[in-house]
Structures are given as structure tokens and as C-alpha cells.
Backbone as CSV, one residue per row, in Angstrom:
resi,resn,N_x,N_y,N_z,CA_x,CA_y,CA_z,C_x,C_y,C_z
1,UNK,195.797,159.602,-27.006,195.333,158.270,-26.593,194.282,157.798,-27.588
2,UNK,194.660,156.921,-28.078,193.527,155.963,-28.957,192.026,155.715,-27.980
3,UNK,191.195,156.175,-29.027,189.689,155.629,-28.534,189.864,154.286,-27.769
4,UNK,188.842,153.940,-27.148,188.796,152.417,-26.690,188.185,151.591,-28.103
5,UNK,188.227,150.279,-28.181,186.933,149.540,-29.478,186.077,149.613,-28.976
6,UNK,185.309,149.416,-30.166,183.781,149.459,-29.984,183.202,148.083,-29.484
7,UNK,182.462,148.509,-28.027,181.865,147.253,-27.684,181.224,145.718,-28.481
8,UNK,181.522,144.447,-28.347,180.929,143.735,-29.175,179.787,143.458,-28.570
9,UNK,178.510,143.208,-29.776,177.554,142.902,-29.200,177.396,141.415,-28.811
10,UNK,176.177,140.925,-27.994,175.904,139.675,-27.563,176.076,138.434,-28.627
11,UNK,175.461,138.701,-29.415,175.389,138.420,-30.725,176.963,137.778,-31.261
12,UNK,177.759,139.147,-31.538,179.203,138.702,-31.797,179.907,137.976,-31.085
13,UNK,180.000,138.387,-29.608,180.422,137.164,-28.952,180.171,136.018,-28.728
14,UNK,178.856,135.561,-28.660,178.950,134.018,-29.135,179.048,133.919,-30.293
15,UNK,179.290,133.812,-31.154,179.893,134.289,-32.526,181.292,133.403,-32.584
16,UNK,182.258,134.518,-31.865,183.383,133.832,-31.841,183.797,132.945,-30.974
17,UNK,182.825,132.848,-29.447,183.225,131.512,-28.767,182.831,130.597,-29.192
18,UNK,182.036,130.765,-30.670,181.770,128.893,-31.201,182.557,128.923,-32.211
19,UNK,183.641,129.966,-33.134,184.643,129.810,-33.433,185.411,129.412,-32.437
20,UNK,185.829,129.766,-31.172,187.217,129.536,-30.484,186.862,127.930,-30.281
21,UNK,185.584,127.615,-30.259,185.618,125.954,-30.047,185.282,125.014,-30.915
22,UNK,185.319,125.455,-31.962,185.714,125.182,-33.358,184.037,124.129,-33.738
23,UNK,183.371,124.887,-33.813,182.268,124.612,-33.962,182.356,124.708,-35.902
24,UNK,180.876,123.286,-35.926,181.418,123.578,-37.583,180.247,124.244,-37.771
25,UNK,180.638,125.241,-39.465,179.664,125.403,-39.781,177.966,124.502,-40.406
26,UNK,176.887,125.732,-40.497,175.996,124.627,-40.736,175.855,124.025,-42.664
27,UNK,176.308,123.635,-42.648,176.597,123.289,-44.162,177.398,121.442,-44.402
28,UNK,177.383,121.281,-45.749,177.333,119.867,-45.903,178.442,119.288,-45.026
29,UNK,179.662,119.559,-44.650,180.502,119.192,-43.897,179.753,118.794,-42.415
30,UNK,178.848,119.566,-41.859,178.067,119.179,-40.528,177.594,118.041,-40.404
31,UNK,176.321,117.571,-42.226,176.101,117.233,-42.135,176.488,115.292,-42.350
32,UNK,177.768,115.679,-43.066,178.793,114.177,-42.962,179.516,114.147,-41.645
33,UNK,179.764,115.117,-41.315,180.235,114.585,-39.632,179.093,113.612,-38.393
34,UNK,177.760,114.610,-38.906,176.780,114.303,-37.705,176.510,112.259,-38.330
35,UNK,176.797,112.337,-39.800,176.142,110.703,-40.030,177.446,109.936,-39.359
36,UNK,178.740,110.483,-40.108,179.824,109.328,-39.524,179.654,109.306,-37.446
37,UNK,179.264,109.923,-36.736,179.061,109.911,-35.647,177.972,109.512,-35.334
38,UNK,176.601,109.731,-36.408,175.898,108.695,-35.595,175.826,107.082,-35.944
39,UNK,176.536,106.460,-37.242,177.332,105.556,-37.515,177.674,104.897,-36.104
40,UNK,178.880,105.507,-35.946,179.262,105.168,-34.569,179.068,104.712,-33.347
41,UNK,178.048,106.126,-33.427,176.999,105.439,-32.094,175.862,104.745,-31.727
42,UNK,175.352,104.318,-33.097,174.608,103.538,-33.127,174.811,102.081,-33.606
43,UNK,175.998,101.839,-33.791,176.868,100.658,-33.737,177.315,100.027,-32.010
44,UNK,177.494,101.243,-31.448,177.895,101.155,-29.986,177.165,101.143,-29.087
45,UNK,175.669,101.888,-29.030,174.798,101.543,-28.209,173.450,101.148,-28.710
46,UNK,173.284,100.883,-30.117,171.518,100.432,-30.559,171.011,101.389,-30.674
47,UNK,170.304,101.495,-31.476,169.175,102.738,-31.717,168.531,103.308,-30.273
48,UNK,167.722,102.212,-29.539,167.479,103.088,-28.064,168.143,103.716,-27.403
49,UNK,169.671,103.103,-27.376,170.836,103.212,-26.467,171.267,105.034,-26.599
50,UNK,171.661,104.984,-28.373,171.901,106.164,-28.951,171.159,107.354,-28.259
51,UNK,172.143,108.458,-28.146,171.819,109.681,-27.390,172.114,110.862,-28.770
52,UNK,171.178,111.836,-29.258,171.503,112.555,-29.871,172.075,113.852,-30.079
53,UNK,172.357,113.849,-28.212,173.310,115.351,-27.690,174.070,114.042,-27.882
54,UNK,174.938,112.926,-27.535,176.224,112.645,-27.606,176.921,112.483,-29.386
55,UNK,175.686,112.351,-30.403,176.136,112.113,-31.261,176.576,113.971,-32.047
56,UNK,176.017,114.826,-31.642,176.720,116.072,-32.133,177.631,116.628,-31.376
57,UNK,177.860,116.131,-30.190,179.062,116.387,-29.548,180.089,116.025,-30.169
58,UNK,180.038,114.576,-30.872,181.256,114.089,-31.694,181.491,114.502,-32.657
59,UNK,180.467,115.153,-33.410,179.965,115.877,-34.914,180.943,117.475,-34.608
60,UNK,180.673,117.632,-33.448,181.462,119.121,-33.104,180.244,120.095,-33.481
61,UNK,178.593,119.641,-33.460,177.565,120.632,-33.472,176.551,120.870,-32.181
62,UNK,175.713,121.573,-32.734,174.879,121.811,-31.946,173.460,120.678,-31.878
63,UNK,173.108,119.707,-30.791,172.335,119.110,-31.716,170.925,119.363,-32.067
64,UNK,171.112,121.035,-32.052,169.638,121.082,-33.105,170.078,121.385,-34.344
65,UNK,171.499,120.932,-34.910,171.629,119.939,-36.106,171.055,119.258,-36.570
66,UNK,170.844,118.063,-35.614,170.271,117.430,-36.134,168.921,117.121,-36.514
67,UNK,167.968,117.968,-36.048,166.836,118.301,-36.385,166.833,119.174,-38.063
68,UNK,167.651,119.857,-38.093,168.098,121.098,-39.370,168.270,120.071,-40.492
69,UNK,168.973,119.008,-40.102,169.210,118.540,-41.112,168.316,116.971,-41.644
70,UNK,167.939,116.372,-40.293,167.140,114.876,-40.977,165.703,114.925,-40.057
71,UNK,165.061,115.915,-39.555,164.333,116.114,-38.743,164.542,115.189,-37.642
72,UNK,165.241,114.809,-36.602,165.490,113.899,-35.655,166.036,112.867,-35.559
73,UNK,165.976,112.060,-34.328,166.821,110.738,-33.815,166.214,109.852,-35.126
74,UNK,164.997,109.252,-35.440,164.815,108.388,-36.478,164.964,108.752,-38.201
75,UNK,165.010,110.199,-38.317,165.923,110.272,-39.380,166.760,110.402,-39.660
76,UNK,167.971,110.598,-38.650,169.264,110.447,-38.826,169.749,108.901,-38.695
77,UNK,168.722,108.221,-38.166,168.968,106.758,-37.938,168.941,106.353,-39.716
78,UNK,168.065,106.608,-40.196,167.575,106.128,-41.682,168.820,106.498,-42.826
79,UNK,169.068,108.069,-42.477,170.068,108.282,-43.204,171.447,107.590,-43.161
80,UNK,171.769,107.346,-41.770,172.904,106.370,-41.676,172.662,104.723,-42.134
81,UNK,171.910,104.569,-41.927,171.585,103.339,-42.381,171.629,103.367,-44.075
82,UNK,171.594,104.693,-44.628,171.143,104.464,-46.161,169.521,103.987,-46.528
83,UNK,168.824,104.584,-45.684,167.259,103.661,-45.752,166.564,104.330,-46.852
84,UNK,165.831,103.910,-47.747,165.052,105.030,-49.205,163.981,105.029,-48.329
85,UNK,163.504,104.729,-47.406,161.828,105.842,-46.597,162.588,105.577,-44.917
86,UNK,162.189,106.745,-44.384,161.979,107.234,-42.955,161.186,106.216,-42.173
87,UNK,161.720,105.679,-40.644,160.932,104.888,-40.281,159.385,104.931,-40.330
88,UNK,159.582,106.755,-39.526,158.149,106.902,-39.029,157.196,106.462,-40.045
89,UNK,156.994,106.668,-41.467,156.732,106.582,-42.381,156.189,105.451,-43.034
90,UNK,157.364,104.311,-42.731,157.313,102.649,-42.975,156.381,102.187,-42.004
91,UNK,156.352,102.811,-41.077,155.584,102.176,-39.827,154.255,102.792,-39.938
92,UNK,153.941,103.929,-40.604,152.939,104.786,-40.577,152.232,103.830,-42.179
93,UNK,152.754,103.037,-43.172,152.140,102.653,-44.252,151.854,100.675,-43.591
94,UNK,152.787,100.283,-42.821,152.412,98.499,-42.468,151.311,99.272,-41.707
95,UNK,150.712,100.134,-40.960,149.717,100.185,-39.844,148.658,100.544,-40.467
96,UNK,148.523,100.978,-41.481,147.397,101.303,-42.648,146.314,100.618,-43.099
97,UNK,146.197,100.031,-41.910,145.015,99.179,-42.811,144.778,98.078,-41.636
98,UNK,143.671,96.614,-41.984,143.181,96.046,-41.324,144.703,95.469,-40.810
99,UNK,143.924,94.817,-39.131,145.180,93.885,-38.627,145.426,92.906,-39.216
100,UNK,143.981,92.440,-39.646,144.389,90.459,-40.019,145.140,90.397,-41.306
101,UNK,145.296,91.792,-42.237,146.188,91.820,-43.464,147.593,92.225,-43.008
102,UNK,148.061,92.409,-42.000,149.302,93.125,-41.324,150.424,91.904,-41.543
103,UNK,150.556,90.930,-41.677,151.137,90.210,-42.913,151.759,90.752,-43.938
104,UNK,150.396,90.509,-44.844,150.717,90.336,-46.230,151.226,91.963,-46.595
105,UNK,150.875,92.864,-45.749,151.251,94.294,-45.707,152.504,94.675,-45.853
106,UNK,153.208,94.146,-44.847,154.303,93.969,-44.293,155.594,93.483,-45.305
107,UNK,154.820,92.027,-46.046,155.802,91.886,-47.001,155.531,92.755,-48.566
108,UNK,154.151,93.609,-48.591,154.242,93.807,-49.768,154.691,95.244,-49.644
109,UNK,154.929,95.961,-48.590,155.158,97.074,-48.526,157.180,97.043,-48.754
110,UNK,158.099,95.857,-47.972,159.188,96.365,-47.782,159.542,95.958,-49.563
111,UNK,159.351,94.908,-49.952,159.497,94.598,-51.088,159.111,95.676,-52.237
112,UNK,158.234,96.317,-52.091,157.855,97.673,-53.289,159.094,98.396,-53.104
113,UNK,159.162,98.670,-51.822,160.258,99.658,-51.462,161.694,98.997,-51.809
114,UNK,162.051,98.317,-51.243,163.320,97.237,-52.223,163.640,97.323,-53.311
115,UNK,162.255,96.424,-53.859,162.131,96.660,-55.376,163.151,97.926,-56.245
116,UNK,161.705,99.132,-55.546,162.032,100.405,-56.102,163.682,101.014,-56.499
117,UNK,164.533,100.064,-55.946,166.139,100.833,-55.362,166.985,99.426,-56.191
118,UNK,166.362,98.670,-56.555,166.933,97.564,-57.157,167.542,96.770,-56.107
119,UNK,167.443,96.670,-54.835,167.457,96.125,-53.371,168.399,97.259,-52.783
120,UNK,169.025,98.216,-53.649,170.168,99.259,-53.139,170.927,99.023,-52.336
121,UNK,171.012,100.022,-51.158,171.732,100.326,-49.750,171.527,98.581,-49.074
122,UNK,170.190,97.873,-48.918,169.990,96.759,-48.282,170.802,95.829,-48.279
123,UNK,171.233,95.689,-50.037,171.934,94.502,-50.647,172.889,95.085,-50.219
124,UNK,174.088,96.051,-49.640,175.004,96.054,-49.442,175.199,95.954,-47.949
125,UNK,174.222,96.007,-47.093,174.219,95.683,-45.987,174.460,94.997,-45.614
126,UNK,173.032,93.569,-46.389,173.190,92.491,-46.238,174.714,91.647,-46.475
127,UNK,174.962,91.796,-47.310,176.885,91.478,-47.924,177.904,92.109,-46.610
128,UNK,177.465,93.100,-46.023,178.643,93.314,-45.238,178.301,93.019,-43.249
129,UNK,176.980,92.439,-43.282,177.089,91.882,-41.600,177.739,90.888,-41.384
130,UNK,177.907,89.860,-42.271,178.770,88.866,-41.972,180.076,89.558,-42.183
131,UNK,181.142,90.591,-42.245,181.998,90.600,-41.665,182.425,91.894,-40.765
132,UNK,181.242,92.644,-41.042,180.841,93.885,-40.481,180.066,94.087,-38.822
133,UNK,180.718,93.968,-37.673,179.975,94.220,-36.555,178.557,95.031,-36.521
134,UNK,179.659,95.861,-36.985,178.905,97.571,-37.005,177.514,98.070,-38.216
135,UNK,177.233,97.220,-39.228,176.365,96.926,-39.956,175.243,96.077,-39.491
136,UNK,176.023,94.500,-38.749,175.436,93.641,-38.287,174.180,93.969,-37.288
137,UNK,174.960,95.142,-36.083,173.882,95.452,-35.678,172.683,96.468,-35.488
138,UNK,173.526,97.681,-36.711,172.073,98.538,-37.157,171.278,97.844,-37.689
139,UNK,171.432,96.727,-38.918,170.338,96.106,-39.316,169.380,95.390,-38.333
140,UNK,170.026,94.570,-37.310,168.973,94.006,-35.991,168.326,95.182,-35.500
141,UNK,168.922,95.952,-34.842,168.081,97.357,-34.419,167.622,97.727,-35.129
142,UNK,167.658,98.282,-36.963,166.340,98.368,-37.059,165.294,97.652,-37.526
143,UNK,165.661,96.113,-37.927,164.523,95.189,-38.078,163.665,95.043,-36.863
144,UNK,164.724,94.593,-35.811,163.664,94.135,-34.653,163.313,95.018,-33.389
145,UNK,164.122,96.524,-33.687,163.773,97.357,-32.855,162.725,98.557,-32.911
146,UNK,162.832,99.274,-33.971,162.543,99.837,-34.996,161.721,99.808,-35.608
147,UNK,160.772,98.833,-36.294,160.014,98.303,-36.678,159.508,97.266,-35.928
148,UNK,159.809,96.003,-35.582,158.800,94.763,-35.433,158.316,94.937,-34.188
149,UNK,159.202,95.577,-33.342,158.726,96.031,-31.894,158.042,96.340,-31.486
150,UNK,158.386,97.669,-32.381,156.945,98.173,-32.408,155.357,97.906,-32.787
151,UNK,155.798,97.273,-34.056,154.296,96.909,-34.594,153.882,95.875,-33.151
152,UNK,154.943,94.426,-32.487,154.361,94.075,-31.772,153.323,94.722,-30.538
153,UNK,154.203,95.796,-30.157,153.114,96.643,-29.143,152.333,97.214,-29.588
154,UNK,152.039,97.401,-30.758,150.708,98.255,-31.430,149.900,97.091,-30.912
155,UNK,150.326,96.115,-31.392,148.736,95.036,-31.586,148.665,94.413,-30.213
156,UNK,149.470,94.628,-29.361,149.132,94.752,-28.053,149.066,92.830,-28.026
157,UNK,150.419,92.191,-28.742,151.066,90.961,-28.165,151.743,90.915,-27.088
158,UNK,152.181,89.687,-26.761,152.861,89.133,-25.826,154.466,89.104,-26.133
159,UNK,155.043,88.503,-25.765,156.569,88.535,-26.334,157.330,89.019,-26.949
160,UNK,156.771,90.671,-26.966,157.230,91.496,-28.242,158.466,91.037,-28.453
161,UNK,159.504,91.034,-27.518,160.918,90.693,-28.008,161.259,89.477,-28.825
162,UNK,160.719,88.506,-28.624,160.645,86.869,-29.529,159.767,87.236,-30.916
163,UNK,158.808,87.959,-30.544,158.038,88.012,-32.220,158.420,89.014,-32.811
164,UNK,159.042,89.999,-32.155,160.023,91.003,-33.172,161.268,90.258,-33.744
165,UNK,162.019,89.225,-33.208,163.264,88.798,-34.328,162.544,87.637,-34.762
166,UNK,161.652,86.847,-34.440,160.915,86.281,-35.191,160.840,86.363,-37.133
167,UNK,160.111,87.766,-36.692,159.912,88.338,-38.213,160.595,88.727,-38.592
168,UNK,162.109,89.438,-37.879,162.969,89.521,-38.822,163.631,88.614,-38.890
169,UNK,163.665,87.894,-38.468,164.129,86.262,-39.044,163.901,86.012,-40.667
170,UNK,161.881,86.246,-40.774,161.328,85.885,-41.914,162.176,86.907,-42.939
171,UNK,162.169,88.623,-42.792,161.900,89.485,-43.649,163.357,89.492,-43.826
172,UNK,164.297,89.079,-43.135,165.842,89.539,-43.496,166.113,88.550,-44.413
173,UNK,165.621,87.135,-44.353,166.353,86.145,-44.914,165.221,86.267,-46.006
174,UNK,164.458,86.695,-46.745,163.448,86.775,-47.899,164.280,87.832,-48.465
175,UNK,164.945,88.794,-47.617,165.844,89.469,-48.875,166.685,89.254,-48.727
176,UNK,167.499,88.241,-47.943,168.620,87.921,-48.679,168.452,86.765,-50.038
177,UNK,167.440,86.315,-49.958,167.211,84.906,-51.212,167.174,85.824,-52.322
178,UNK,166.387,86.687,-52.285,165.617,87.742,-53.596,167.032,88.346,-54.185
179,UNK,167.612,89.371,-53.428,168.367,90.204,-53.881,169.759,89.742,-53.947
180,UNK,170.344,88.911,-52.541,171.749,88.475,-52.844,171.952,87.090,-53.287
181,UNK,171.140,86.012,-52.838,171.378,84.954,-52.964,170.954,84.539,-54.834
182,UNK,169.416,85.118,-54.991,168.586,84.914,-55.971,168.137,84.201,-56.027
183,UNK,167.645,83.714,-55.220,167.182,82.053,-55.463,165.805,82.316,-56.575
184,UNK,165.606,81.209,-57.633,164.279,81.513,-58.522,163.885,80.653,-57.704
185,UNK,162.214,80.312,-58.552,161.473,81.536,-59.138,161.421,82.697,-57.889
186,UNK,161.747,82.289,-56.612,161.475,83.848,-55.798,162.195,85.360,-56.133
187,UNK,163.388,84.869,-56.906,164.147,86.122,-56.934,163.087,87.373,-58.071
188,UNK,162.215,86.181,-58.721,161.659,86.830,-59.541,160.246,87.258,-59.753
189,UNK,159.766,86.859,-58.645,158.327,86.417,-58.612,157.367,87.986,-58.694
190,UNK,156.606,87.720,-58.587,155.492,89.539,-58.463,155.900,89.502,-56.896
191,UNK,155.420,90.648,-56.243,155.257,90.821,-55.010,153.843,90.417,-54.228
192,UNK,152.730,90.440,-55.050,151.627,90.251,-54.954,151.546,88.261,-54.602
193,UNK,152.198,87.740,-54.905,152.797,86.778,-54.938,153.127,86.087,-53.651
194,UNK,153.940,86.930,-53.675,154.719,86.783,-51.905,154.393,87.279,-50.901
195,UNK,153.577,88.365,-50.982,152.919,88.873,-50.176,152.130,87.590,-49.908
196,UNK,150.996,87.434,-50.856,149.659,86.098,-50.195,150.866,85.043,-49.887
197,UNK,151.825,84.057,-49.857,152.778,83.392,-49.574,153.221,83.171,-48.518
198,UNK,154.278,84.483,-48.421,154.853,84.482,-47.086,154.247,85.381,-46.049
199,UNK,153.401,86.105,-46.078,152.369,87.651,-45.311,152.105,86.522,-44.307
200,UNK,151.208,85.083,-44.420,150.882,84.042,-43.201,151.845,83.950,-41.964
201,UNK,153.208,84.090,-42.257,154.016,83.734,-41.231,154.118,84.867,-40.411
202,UNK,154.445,85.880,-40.919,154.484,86.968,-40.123,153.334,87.570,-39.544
203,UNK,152.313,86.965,-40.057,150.661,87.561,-39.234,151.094,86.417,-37.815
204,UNK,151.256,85.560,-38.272,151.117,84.236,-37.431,152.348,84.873,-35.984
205,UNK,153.626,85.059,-36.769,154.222,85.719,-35.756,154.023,86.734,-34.879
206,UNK,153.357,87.645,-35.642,153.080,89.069,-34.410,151.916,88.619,-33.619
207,UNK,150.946,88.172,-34.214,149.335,87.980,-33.538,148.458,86.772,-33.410
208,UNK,149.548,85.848,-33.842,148.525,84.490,-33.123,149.212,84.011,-32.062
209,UNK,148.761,83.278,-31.365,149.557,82.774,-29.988,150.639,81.676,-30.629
210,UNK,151.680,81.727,-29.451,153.477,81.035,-29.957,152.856,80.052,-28.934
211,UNK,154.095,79.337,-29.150,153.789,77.445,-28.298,155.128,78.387,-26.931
């Protein structure tokens, strides 16, 4: 009579029940599954909406994936989006400083960053919401969710929801003139420029009183 096998340990067996359920490995394939899924789902329910156990469920991972790979829900948001800085980050450099400059901050900060990429990932954004749903509304979520929202409740306004698309009213359509449209002299101007310029409207929007 043949020996019995040798017991598997704990270890091995989950092992192979995340083979039998075809779990992927952790490597670059994970990490293009976990973006095209959160793509998806953040097309389908908004950045708040988005759940990040449902988006590695679709990924076929675990989702402390997604921590492994973009440290969390707002950097996997960034990466799908194609964003060159992390929200927390963007939001951590407009809050830097006095309120009554939170303006001119605002425009001189996204514009450096723009700048920096030659308008990049943005300019192709911008080009594809008008026929793109699914573009159309990561960019609203994260202009006016994401950002302006927030800054509105920092400064502890009124209407956060009206003065968050407010400003992205201002900041979406300033890059679309700059980068897709071109309009001169703005397409070309310093930033320093536009910052003192256009920074008034958007102070005016988050923190002075609306009619």
C-alpha cells in the first residue's frame, strides 16, 4: 500500500483556492485590470459612488491591491484619470497658504502642473467629453468633486455644490482656451499673469457671498 501524501499546509491551500478562482497574480497584469475596472466604475457611479472592494472584484484581486499598487481609492482615481499629481497632494499645495490668495493659487498651481506635461493626459480628455460619456464625467467628478468641494468645505462656504462647478466652470474652460482651443495672447501668456487675472473669480467664487 502506498504511503498516504503529505499533508498540505495552511499556507498551500489557500494557495491553490486563489488559483482554483483564478485570482491574478500580483504583477503588471493586476495592475491594468484594477485601472480598466476602476475606469468603469467610476464612469458608473462618480468618484463617491465608486466602491473599491467592487472595483477588484472586477479586476479578479484582492482589494488590498489596490493599496499595493496606487496607495488607495484617490490614487487609483488619478491613475485612471491619467492625472501627473495625486489629489491628496493638489489639494494639500491650493491649501498652502493664505485664504484671500486661494485664487490666484489655484490657477497658478493647475497651470504649472499643465504646463509641466505640455497640457498631456488633460488635452486629451478635454477632446474626448464631448463624445465620451465616460470621460465626460470623471472630469466633473474630479473638478467639482474632488477638488472644488472640497476646498469649498475647507473654507467653510455656503453652496458648496454651486461654487464647486462654479469654478470648474472657470478652470475647465481656461484650459480648454490655453491648450485646445489656443486662443492668444492667453494660450501664451506667463502663468503669473493669469494667475493675478483670472485667481479674482475663483476667490470670488469659493468665498465671497453669491446673489
Amino acid at each position: 500500500m502506498s504511503p498516504p501524501p503529505p499533508e498540505q499546509s495552511a499556507a498551500e491551500l489557500a494557495a491553490a483556492g486563489e488559483r482554483r478562482r483564478g485570482r491574478r497574480p500580483a504583477g503588471q497584469d493586476t495592475k491594468d485590470a484594477l485601472l480598466a475596472a476602476a475606469r468603469a466604475e467610476f464612469s458608473a457611479h462618480g468618484y463617491q459612488g465608486a466602491r473599491v472592494r467592487s472595483i477588484a472584484s472586477a479586476a479578479g484581486v484582492d482589494a488590498a491591491m489596490v493599496n499595493h499598487w496606487f496607495g488607495g481609492k484617490e490614487g487609483l482615481f488619478a491613475a485612471a484619470m491619467d492625472l501627473p499629481i495625486k489629489p491628496e497632494v493638489l489639494l494639500s499645495r491650493l491649501l498652502d497658504g493664505a485664504r484671500e490668495d486661494l485664487g490666484e493659487r489655484i490657477v497658478r498651481t493647475f497651470l504649472t502642473v499643465w504646463d509641466g506635461t505640455g497640457g498631456g493626459a488633460f488635452v486629451a480628455l478635454l477632446r474626448s467629453v464631448s463624445t465620451h460619456e465616460e470621460a465626460a464625467r470623471m472630469l466633473r467628478e474630479f473638478v467639482t468633486e474632488v477638488v472644488f468641494r472640497r476646498l469649498a468645505d475647507v473654507v467653510g462656504a455656503d453652496r458648496p455644490a454651486l461654487r464647486a462647478s462654479l469654478c470648474g466652470s472657470q478652470l475647465v474652460g481656461l484650459g480648454m482656451a490655453r491648450y485646445v482651443i489656443k486662443f492668444e495672447p492667453l494660450a501664451s501668456a506667463d502663468i503669473a499673469t493669469l494667475a493675478i487675472t483670472i485667481g479674482p473669480n475663483l476667490q470670488r467664487y469659493l468665498t465671497e457671498p453669491l446673489p
